[in-house]
C-alpha positions in Angstrom: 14.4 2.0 13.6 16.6 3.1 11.1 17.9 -0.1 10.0 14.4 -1.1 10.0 14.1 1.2 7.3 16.5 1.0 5.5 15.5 -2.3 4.8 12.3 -2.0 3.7 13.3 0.8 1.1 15.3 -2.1 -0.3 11.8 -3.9 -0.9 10.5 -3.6 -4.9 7.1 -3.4 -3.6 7.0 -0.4 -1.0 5.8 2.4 -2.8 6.2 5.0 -0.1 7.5 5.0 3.4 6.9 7.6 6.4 7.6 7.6 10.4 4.4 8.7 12.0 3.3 9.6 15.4 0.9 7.6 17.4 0.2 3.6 18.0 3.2 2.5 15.4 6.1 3.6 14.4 6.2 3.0 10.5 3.5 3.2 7.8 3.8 2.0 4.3 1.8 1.5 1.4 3.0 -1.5 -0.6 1.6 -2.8 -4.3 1.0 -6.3 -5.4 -0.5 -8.0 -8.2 -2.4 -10.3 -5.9 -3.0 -11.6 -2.1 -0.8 -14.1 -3.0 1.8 -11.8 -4.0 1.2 -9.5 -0.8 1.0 -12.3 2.0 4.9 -13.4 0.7 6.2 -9.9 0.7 4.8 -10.0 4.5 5.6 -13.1 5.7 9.1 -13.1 3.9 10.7 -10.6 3.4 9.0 -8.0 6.2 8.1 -10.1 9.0 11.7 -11.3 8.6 13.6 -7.7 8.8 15.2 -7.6 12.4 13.9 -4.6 14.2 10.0 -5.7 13.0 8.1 -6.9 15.7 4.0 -7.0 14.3 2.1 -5.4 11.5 -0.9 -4.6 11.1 -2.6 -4.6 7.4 -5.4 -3.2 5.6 -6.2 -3.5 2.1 -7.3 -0.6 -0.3 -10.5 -1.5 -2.0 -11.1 2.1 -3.4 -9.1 5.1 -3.9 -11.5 8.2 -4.2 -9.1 11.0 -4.3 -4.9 10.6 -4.7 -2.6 9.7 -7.1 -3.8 6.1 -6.9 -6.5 7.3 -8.1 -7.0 5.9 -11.8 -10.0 7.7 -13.5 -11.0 11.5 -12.3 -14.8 10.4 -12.9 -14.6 8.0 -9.8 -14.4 10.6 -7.5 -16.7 10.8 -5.0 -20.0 13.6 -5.4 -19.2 13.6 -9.2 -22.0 12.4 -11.6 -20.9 9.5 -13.6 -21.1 9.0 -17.4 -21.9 5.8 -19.2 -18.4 4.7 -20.2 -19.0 2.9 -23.8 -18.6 -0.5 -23.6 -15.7 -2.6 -26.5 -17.2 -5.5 -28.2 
């Protein structure tokens, strides 16, 4: 596993990295501009690391609370104010 690893820390696009308990063994979170960008990073360059047998992927539509979290009004219970609108 640790080559494993080290390999994907080599990757631009992983943003973090952890070894977790349960059903796998790895987790990462990875950024992309597009699914375009995302499906080459896992069919090149991760499915292609020796050591890496499957993934699994899910896809972040919304970040409610955490540092991906880009405007503090989003979160969730908070009333939202009209944001003005540039013309």
């Amino acid at each position: 596993m640790d080559d494993v690893v080290q390999s994907l820390i080599k990757l631009d696009n992983l943003e973090e990295l952890y070894e977790v308990t349960g059903e796998f063994d790895i987790v990462t979170l990875l950024s992309a501009k597009d699914i375009e960008e995302f499906r080459d990073v896992l069919k090149n360059k991760i499915m292609k690391i020796k050591g890496v047998k499957s993934t699994v992927s899910s896809v972040v539509l919304k970040a409610y609370k955490g540092p991906r979290c880009l405007d503090e009004q989003d979160k969730v219970g908070e009333p939202q104010k009209a944001k003005p609108s540039r013309q």
